[in-house]
Backbone as CSV, one residue per row, in Angstrom:
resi,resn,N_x,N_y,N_z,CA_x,CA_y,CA_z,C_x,C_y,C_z
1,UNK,0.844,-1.179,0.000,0.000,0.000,0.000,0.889,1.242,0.000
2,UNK,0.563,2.174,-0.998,1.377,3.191,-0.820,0.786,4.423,-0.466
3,UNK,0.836,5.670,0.605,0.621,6.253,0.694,1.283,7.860,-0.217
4,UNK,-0.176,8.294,-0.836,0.678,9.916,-1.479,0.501,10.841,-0.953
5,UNK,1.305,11.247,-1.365,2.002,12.845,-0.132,1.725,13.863,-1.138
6,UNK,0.735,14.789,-1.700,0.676,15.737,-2.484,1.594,16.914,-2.266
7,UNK,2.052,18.175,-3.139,3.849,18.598,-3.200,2.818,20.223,-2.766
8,UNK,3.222,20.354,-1.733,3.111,21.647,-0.641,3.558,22.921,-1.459
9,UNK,2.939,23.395,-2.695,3.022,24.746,-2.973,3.543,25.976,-1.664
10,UNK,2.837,25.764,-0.872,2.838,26.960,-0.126,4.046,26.181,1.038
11,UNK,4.935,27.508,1.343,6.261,27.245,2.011,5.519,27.973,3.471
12,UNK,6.313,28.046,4.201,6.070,28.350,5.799,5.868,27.179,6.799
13,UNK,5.919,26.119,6.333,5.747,25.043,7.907,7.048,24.405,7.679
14,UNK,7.353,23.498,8.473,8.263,22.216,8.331,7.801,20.974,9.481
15,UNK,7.288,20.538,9.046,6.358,19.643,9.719,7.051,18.392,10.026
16,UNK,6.487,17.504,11.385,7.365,16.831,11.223,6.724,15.544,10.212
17,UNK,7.407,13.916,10.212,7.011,12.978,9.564,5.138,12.716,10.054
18,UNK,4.965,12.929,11.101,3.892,12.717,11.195,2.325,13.431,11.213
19,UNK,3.112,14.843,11.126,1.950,15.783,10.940,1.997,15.775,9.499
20,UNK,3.128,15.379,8.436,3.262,15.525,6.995,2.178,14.518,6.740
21,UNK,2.354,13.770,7.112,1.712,12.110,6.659,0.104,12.328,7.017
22,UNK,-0.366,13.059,7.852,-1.747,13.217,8.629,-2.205,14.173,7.921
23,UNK,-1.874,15.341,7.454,-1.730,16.785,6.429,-1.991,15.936,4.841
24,UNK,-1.511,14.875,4.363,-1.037,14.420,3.087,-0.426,15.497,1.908
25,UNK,0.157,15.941,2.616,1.478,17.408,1.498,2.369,17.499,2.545
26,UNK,3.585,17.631,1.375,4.706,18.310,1.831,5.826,19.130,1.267
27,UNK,6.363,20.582,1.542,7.513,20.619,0.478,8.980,19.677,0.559
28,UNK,9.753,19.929,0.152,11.093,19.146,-0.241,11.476,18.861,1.447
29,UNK,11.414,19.822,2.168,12.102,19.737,3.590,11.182,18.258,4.131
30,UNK,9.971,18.497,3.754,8.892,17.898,4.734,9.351,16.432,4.198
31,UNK,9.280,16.752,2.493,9.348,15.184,2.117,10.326,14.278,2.862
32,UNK,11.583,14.898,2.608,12.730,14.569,3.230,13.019,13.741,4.556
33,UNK,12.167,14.570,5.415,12.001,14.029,6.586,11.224,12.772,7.040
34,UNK,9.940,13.113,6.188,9.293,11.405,5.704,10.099,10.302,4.998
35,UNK,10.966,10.493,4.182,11.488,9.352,3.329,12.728,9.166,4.378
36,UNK,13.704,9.898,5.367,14.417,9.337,6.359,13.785,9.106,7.562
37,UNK,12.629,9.566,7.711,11.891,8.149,8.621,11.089,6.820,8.548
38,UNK,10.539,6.661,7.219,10.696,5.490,6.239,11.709,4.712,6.500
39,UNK,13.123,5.217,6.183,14.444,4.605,6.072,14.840,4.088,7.121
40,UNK,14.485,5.367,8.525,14.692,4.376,9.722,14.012,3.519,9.989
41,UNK,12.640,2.968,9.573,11.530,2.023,10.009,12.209,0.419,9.596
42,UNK,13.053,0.845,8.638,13.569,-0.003,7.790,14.898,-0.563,8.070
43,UNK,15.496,0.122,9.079,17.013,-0.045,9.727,17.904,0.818,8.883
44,UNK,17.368,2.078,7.958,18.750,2.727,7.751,19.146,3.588,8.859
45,UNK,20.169,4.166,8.233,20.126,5.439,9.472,19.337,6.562,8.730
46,UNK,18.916,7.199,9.161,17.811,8.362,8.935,18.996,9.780,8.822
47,UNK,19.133,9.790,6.884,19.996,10.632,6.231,19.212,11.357,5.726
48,UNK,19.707,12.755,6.003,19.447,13.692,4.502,20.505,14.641,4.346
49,UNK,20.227,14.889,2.746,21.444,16.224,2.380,20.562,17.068,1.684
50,UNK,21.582,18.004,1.616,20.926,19.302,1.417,21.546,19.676,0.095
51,UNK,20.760,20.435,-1.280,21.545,21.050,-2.282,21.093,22.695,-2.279
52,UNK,22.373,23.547,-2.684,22.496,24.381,-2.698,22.030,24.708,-4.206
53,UNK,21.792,26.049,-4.243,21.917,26.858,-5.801,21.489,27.883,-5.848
54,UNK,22.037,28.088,-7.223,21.890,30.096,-7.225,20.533,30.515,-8.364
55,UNK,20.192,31.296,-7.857,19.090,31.920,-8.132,17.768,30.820,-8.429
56,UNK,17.885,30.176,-7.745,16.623,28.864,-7.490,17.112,28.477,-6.063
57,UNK,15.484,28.059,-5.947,14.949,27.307,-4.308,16.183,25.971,-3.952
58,UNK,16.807,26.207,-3.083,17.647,24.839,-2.335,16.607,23.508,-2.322
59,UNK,17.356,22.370,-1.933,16.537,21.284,-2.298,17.179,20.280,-1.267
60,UNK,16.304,19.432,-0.625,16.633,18.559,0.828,16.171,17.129,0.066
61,UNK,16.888,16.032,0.382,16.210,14.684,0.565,16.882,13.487,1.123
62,UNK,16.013,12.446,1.529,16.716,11.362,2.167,17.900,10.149,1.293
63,UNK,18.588,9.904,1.933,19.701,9.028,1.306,19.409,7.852,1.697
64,UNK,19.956,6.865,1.250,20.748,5.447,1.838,21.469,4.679,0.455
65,UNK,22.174,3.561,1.310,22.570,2.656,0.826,22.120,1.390,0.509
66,UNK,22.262,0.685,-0.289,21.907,-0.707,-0.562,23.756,-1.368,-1.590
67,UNK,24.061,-1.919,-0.422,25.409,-2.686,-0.761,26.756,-1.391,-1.663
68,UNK,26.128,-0.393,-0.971,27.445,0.732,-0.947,26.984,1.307,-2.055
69,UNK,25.758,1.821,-2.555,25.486,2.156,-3.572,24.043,2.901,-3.359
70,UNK,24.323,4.619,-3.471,23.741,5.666,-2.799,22.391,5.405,-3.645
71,UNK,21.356,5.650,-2.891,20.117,6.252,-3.669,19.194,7.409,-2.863
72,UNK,17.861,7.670,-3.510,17.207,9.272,-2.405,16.193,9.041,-2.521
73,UNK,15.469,9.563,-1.432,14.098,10.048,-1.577,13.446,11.353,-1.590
74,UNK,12.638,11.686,-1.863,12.083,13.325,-1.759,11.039,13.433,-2.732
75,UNK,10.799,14.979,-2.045,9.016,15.545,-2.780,9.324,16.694,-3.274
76,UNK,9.354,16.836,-4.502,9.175,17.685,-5.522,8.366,18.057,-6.145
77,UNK,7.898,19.360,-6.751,7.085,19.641,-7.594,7.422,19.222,-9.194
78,UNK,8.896,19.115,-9.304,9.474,18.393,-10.579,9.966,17.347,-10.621
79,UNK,9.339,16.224,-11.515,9.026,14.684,-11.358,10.924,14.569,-11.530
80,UNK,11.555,15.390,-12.331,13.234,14.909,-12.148,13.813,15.451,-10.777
81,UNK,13.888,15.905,-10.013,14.194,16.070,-8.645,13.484,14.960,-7.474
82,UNK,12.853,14.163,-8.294,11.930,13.260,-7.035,13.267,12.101,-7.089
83,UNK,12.653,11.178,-5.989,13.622,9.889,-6.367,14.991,9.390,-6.696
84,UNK,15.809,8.538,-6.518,17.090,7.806,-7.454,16.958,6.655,-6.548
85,UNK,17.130,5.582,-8.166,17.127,4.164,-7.444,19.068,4.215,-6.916
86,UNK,19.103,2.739,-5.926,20.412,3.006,-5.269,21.284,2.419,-6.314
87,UNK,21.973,3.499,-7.643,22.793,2.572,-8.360,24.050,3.906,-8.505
88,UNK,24.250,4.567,-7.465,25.726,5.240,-7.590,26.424,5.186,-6.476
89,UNK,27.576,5.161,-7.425,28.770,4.668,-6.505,29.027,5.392,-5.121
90,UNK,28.980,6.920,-5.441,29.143,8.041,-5.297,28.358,9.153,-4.247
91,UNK,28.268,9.539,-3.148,27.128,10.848,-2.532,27.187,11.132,-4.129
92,UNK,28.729,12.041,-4.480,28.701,12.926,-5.679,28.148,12.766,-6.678
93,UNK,28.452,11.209,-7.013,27.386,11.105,-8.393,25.997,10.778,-8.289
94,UNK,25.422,10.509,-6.790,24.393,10.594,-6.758,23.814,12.029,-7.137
95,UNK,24.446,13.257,-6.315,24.271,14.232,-6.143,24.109,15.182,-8.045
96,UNK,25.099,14.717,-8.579,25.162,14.991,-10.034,23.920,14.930,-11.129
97,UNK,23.316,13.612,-10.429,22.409,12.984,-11.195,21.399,13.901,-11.390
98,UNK,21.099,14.962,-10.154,20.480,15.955,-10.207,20.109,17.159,-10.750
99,UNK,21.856,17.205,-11.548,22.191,18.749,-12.337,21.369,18.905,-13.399
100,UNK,21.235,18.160,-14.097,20.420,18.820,-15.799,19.163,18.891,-15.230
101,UNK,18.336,18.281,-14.089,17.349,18.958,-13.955,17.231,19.721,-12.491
102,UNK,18.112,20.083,-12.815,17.907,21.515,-11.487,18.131,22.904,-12.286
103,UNK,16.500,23.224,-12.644,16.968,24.587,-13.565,15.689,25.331,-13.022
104,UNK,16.225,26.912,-13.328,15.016,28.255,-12.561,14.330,28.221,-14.056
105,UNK,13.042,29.215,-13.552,12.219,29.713,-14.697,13.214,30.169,-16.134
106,UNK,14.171,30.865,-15.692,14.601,31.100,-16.554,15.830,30.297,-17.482
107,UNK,15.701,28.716,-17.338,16.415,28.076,-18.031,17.636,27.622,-17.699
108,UNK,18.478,28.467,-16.745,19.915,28.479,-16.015,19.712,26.931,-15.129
109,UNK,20.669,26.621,-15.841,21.357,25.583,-14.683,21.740,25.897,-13.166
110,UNK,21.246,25.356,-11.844,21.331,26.540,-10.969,22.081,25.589,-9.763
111,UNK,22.026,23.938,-9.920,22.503,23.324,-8.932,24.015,24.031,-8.446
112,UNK,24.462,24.274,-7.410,26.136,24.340,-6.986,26.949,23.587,-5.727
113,UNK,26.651,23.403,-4.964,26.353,22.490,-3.503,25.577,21.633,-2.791
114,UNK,26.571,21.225,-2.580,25.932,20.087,-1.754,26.553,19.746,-0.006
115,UNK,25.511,19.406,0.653,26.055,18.960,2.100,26.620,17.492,2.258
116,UNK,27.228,16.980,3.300,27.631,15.268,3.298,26.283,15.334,3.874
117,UNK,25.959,14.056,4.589,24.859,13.036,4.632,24.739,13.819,6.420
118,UNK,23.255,13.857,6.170,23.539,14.479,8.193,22.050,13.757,8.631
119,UNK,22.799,12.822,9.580,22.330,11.687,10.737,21.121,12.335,11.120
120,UNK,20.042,12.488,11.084,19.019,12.854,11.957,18.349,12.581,13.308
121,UNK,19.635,11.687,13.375,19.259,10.632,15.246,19.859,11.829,16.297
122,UNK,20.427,12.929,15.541,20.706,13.649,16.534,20.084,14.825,17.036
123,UNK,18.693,14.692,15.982,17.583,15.460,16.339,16.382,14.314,17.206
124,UNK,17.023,12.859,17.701,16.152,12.574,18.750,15.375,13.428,19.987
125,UNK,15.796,13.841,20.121,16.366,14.548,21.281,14.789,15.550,21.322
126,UNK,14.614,15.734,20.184,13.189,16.325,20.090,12.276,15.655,19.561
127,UNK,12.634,14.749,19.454,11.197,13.779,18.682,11.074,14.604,17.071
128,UNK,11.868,14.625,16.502,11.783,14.950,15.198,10.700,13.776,14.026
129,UNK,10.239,13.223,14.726,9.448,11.901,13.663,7.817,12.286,14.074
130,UNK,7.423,12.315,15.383,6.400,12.702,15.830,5.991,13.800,16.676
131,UNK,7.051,14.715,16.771,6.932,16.223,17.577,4.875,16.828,16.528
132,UNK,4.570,17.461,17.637,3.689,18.530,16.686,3.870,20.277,16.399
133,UNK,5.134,19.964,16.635,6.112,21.468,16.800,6.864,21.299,15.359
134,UNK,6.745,22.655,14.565,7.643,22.682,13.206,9.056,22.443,13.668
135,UNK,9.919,21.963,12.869,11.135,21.806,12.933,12.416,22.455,12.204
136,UNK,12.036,23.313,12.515,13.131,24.765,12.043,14.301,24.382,12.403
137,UNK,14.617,23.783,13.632,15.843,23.769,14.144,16.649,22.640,12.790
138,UNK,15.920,22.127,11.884,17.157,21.264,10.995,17.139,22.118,9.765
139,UNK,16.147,22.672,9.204,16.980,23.165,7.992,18.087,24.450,8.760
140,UNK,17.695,25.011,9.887,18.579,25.827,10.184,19.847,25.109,10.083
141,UNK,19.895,24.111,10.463,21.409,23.079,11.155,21.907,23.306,9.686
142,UNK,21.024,22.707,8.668,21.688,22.475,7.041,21.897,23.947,6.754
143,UNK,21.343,24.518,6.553,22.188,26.201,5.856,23.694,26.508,7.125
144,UNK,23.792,25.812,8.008,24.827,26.386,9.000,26.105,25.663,8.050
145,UNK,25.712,24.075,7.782,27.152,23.260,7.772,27.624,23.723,6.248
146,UNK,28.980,22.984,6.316,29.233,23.403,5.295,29.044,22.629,3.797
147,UNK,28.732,23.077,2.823,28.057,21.785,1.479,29.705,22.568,0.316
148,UNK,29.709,21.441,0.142,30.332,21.167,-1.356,30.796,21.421,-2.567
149,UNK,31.198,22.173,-2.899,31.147,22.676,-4.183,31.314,21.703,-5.658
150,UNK,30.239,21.713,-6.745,29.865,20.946,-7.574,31.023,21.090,-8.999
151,UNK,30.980,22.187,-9.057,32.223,22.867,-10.305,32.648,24.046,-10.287
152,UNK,33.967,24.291,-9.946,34.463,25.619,-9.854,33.574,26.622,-10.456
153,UNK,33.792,27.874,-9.804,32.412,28.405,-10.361,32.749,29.276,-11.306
154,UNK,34.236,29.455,-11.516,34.751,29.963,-13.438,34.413,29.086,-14.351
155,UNK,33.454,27.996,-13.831,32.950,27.299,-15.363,31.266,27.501,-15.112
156,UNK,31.013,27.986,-14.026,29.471,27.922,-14.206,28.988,29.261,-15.688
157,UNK,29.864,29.796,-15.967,29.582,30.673,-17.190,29.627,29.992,-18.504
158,UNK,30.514,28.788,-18.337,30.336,28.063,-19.710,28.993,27.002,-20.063
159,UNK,27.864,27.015,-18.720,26.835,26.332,-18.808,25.699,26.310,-19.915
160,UNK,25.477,25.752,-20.237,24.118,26.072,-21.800,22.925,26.238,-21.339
161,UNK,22.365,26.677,-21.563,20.440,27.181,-20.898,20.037,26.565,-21.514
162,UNK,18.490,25.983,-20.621,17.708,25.040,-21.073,16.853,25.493,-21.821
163,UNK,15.763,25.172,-23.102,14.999,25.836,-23.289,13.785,25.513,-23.260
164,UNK,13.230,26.226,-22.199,11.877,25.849,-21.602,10.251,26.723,-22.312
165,UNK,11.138,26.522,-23.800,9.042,26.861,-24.758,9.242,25.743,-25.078
């Protein structure tokens, strides 16, 4: 049985897994937090990372492994930002897989960063799975640490725009 999570137009909450799931919407943060508590139900550890970018909305989702080989979960409004089955070697090339479709209204390629993988067992501490209190305190944590850089950014000028007519 699968439950759907309809994609939270409107920003201002961060809910946790269980007010998301009771609500049925969520944005990227919310999804996130549902698909790494999924993961823990399941015995992963309860991962997410965070992507950075310029002049477009940042983007959160859950990780794991299956025999050393990264895959994600998350809620998007764009069906290429949802999902990756676990077939990279790589966080990075998981993380990559993301670039051609991470683009703003205006066509620009916008992905640039990325965070490592951050444990969410260390938001036990508040009941981050079933609190009925928003949970500000983690995307705050993710804009604090430090993410990645994807390609020097003297080549982000040689990028090609998408064309979205």
């Amino acid at each position: 049985m699968t439950h759907e999570i309809a994609y939270d137009h409107v920003w201002g909450t961060c809910r946790s897994p269980l007010r998301t799931l009771r609500d049925g919407k969520a944005n990227c943060m919310e999804g996130a937090l549902v698909g790494a508590a999924a993961l823990k139900t399941l015995g992963f550890k309860p991962l997410i990372v965070s992507l950075s970018a310029v002049r477009d909305d940042d983007h959160v989702f859950a990780v794991y492994q299956v025999d050393g080989f990264w895959g994600s979960i998350s809620q998007s409004a764009y069906e290429g930002l949802k999902h990756r089955d676990p077939v990279f070697r790589t966080l990075r090339e998981l993380v990559l897989s993301y670039f051609e479709f991470y683009i703003n209204t205006k066509g620009e390629k916008t992905l640039r960063k990325y965070s490592r993988p951050v444990d969410l067992s260390r938001f036990d501490g508040i009941n981050w799975i079933n609190t009925e209190s928003d949970l500000w305190v983690i995307p705050d944590y993710l804009n604090e640490i430090a993410h990645a850089s994807i390609l020097p950014a003297k080549l982000s000028r040689h990028l090609t725009s998408v064309s979205l007519g």
